[in-house]
Short mmCIF file of the C-alpha atoms (twelve columns), coordinates in Angstrom:
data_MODEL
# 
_entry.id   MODEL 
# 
loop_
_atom_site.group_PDB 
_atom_site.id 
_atom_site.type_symbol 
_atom_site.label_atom_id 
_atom_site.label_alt_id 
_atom_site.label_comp_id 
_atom_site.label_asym_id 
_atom_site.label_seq_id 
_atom_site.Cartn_x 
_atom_site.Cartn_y 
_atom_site.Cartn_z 
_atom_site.pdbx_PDB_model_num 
ATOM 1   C CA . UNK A 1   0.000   0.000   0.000   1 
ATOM 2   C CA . UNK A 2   3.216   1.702   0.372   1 
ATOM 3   C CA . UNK A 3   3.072   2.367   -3.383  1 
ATOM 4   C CA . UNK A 4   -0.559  2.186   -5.170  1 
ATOM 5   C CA . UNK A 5   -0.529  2.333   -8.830  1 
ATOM 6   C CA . UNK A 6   -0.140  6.199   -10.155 1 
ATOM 7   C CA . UNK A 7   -3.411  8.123   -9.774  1 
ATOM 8   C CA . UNK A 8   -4.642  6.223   -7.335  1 
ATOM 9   C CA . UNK A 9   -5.634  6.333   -3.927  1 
ATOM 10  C CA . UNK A 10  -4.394  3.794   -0.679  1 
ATOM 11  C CA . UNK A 11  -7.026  3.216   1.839   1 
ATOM 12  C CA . UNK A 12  -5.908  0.797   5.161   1 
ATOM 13  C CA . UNK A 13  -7.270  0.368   8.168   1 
ATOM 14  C CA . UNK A 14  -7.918  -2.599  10.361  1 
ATOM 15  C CA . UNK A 15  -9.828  -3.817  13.706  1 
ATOM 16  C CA . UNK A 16  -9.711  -6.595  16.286  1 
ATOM 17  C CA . UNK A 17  -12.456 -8.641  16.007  1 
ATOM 18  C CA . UNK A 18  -11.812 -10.749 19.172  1 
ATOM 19  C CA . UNK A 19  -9.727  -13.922 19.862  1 
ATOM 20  C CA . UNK A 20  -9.431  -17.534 19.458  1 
ATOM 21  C CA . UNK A 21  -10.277 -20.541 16.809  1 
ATOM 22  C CA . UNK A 22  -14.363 -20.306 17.179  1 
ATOM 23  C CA . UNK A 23  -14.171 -16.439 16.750  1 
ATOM 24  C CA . UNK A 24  -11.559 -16.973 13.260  1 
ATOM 25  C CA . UNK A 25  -13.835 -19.263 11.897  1 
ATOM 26  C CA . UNK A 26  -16.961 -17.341 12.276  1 
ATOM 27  C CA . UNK A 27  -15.545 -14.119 11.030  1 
ATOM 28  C CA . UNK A 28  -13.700 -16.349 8.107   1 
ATOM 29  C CA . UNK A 29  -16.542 -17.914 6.962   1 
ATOM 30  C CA . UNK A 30  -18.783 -14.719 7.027   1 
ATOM 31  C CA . UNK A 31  -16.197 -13.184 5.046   1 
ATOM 32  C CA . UNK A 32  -16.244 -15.897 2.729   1 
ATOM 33  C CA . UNK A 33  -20.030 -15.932 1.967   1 
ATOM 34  C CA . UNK A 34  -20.320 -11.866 0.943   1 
ATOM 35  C CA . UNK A 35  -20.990 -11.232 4.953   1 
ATOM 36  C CA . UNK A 36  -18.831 -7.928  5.023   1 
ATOM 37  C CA . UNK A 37  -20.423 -6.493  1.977   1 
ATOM 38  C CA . UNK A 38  -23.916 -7.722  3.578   1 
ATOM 39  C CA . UNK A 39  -23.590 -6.772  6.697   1 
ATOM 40  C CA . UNK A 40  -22.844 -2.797  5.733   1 
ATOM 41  C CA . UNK A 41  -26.025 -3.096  4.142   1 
ATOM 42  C CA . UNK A 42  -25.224 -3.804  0.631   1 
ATOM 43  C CA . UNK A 43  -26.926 -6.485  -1.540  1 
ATOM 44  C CA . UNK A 44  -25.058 -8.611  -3.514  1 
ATOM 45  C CA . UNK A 45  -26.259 -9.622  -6.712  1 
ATOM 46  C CA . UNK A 46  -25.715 -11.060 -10.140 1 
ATOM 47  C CA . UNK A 47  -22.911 -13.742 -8.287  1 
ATOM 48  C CA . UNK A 48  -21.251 -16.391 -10.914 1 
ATOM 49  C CA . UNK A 49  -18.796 -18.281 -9.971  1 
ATOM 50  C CA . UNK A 50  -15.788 -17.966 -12.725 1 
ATOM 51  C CA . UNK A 51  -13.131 -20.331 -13.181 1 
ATOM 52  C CA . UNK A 52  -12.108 -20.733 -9.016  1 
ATOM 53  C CA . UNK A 53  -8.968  -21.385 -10.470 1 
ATOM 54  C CA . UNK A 54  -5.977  -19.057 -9.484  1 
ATOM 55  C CA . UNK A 55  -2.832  -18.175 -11.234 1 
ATOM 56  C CA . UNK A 56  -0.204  -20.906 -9.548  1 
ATOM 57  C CA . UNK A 57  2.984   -19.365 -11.625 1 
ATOM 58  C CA . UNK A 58  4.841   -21.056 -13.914 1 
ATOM 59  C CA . UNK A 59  8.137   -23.563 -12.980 1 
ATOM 60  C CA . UNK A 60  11.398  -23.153 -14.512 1 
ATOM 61  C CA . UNK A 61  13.847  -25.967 -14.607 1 
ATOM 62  C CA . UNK A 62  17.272  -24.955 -13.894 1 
ATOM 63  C CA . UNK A 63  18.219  -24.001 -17.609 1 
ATOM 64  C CA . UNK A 64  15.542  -21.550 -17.592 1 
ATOM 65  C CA . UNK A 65  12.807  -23.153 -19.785 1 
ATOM 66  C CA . UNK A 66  9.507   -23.943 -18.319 1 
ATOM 67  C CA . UNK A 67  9.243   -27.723 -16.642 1 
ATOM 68  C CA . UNK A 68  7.145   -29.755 -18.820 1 
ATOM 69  C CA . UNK A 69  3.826   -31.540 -17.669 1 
ATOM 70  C CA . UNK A 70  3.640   -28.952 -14.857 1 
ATOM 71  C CA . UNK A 71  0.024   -29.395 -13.086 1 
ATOM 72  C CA . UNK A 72  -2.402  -26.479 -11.777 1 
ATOM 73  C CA . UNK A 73  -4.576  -27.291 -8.506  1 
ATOM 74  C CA . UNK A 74  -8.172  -28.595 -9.335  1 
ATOM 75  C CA . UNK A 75  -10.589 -25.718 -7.467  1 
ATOM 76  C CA . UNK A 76  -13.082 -27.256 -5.396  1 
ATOM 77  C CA . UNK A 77  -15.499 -25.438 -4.021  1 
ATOM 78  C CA . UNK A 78  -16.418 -24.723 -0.470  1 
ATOM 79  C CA . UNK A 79  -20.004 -24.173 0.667   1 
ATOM 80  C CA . UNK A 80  -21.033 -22.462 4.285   1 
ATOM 81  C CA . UNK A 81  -23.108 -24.874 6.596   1 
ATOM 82  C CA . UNK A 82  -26.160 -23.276 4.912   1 
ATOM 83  C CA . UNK A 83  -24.832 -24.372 1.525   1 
ATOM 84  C CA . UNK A 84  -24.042 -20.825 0.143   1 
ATOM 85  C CA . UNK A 85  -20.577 -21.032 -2.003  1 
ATOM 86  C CA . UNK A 86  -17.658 -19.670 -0.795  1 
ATOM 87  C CA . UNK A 87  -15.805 -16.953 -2.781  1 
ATOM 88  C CA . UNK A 88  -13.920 -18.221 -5.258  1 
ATOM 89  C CA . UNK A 89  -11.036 -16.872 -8.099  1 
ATOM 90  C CA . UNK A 90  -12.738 -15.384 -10.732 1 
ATOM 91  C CA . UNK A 91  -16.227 -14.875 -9.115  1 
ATOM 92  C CA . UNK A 92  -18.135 -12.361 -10.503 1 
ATOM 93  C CA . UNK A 93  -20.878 -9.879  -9.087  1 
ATOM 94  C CA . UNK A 94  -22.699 -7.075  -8.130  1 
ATOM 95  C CA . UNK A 95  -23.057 -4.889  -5.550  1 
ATOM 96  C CA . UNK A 96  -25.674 -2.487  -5.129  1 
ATOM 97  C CA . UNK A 97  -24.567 0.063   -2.716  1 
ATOM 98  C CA . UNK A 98  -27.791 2.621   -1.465  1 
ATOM 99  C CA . UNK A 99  -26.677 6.138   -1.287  1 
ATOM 100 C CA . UNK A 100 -30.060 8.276   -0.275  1 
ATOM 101 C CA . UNK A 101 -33.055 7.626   -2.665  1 
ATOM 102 C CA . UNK A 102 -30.541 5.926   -5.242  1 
ATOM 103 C CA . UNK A 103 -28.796 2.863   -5.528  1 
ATOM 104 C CA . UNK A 104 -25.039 2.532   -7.019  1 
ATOM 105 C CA . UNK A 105 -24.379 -0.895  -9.068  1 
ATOM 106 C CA . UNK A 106 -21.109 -1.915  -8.695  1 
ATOM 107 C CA . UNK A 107 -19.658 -4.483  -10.914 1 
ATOM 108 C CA . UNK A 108 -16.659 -6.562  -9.387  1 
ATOM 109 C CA . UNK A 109 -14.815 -9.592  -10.218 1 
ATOM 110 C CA . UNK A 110 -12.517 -11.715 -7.354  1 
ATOM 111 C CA . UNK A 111 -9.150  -11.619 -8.454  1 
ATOM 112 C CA . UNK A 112 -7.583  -14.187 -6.014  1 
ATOM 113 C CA . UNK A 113 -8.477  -16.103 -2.858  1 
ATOM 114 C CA . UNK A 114 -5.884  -16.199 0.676   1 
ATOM 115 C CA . UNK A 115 -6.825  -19.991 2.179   1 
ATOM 116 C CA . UNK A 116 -4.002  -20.347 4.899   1 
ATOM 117 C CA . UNK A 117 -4.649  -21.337 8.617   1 
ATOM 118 C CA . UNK A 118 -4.390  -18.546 10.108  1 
ATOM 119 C CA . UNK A 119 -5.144  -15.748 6.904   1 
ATOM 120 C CA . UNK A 120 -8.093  -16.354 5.128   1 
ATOM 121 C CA . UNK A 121 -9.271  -13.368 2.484   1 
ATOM 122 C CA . UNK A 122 -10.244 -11.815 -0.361  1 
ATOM 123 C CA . UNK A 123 -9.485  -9.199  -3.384  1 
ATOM 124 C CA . UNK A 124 -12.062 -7.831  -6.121  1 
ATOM 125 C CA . UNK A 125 -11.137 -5.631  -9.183  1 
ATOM 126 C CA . UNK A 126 -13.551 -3.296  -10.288 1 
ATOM 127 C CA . UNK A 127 -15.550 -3.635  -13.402 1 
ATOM 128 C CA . UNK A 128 -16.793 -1.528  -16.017 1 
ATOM 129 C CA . UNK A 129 -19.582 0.234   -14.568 1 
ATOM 130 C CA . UNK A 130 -18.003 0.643   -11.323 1 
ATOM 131 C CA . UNK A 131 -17.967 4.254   -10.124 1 
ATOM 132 C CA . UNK A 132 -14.116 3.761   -8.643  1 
ATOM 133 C CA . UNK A 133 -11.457 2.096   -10.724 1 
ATOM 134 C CA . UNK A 134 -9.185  -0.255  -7.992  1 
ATOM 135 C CA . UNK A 135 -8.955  -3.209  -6.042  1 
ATOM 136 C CA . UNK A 136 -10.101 -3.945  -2.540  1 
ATOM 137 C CA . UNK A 137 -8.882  -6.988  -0.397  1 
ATOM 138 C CA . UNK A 138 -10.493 -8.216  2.823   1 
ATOM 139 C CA . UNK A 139 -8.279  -9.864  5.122   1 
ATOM 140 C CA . UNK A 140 -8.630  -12.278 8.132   1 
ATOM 141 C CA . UNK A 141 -5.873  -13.447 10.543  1 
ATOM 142 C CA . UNK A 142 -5.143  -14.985 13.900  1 
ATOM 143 C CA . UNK A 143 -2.347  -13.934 15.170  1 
ATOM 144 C CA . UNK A 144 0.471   -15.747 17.332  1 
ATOM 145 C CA . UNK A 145 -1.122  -14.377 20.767  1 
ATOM 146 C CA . UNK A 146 -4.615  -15.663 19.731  1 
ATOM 147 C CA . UNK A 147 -6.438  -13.005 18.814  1 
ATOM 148 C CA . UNK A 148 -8.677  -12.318 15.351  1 
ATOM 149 C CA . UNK A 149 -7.814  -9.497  13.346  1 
ATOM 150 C CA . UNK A 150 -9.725  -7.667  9.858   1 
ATOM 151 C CA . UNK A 151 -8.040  -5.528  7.883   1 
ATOM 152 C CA . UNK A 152 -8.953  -3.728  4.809   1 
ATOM 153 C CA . UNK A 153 -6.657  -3.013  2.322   1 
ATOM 154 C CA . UNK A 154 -7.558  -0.416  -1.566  1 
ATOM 155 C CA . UNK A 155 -6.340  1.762   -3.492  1 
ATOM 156 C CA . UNK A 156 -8.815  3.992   -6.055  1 
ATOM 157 C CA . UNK A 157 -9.714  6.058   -8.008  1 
ATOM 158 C CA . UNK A 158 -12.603 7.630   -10.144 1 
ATOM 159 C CA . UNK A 159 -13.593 5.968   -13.156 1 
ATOM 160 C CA . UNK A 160 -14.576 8.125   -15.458 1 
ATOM 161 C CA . UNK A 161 -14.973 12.298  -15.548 1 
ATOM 162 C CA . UNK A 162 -18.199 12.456  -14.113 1 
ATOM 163 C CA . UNK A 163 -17.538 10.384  -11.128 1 
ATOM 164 C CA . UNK A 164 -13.977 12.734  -10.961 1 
ATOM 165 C CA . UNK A 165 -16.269 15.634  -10.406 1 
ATOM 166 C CA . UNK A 166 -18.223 13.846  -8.019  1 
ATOM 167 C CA . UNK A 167 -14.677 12.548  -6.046  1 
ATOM 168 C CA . UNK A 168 -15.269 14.200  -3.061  1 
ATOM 169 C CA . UNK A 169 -18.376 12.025  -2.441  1 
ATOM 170 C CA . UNK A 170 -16.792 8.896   -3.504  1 
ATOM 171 C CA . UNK A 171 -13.923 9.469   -1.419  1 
ATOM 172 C CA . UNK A 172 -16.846 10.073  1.389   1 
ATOM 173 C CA . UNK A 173 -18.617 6.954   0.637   1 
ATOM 174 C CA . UNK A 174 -15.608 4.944   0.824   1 
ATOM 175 C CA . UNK A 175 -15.127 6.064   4.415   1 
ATOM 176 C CA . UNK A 176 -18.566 5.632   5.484   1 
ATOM 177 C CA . UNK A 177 -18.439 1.945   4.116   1 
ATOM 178 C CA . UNK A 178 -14.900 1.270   5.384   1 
ATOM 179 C CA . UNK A 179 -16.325 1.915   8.770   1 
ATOM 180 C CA . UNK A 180 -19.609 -0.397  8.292   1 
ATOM 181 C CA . UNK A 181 -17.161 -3.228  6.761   1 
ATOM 182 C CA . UNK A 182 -14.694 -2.827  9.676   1 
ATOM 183 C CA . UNK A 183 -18.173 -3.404  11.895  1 
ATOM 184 C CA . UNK A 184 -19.871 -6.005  10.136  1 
ATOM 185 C CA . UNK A 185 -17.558 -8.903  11.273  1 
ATOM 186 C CA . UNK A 186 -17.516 -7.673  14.957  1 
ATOM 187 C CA . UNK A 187 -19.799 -9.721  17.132  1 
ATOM 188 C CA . UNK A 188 -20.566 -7.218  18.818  1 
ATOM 189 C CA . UNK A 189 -21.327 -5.147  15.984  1 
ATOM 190 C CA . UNK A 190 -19.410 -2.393  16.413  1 
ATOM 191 C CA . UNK A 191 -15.639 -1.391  15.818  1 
# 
């Protein structure tokens, strides 16, 4: 975040969300199912689920040329206890944000998945459509002492010249959601 692409704008800020194995895995899996865009009160719509499959990299042999027969990990999905699908790599969707009487649609695509044990997340590009131009990543992690953190990583910027002129409102809106996101995982609701 140290150095965004040119033009546009870094946005970090994170919370504690508690401590412990039962409190990761709630917050994970909420995160996982759309819960922090949900729970700031936006709807999610228009969800497909892409390829799942993630750029692995490619491997070199030790001249230099690429190994041959080189295998990429089968996705398989992962489904809450309710049976709604995990985010996956490539997932596409919606999000309808309400600002006052109107409602923003936001395309965004997933543009890669963190499954470790202890840092689960996610990242979505914007779309055309989108009133910002950026990326925003959702992070989850347990620490070595125990305890849960979310953090909230972006950088932005306007997407075309009419949302420019309107920039001071977007950067607003931003805030306003950061703060609901940074809420919505709490369990007590409130950062």
């Amino acid at each position: 975040m140290r150095y965004p692409p040119k033009g546009h704008r870094p946005l970090e800020r994170t919370v504690r969300l508690g401590s412990g194995e039962e409190r990761f895995r709630a917050a994970t899996t909420s995160l996982m199912t759309w819960g922090i865009q949900r729970g700031s009160g936006i709807e999610v719509t228009d969800l497909d689920a892409g390829t799942g499959v993630q750029y692995t990299g490619i491997v070199f042999t030790d001249d230099g040329t690429p190994a041959p027969n080189q295998e990429h990990p089968v996705n398989e999905a992962t489904f809450a206890e309710d049976g709604t699908p995990f985010i996956s790599n490539g997932m596409t969707g919606v999000l309808k944000i309400p600002n006052g009487p109107f409602t923003v649609a936001a395309p965004v695509r997933v543009v890669y998945v963190i499954d470790e044990a202890d840092k689960i997340g996610f990242a979505y590009g914007t779309m055309r459509g989108h009133p910002q131009n950026g990326e925003e990543a959702f992070i989850v992690d347990r620490r070595p002492d125990d305890s849960v953190w979310l953090t909230i990583r972006s950088f932005s910027r306007p997407s075309t010249w009419y949302y420019r002129l309107a920039w001071p409102v977007l950067r607003f809106q931003q805030e306003r959601y950061t703060r609901r996101y940074l809420r919505a995982l709490h369990p007590v609701g409130m950062a």
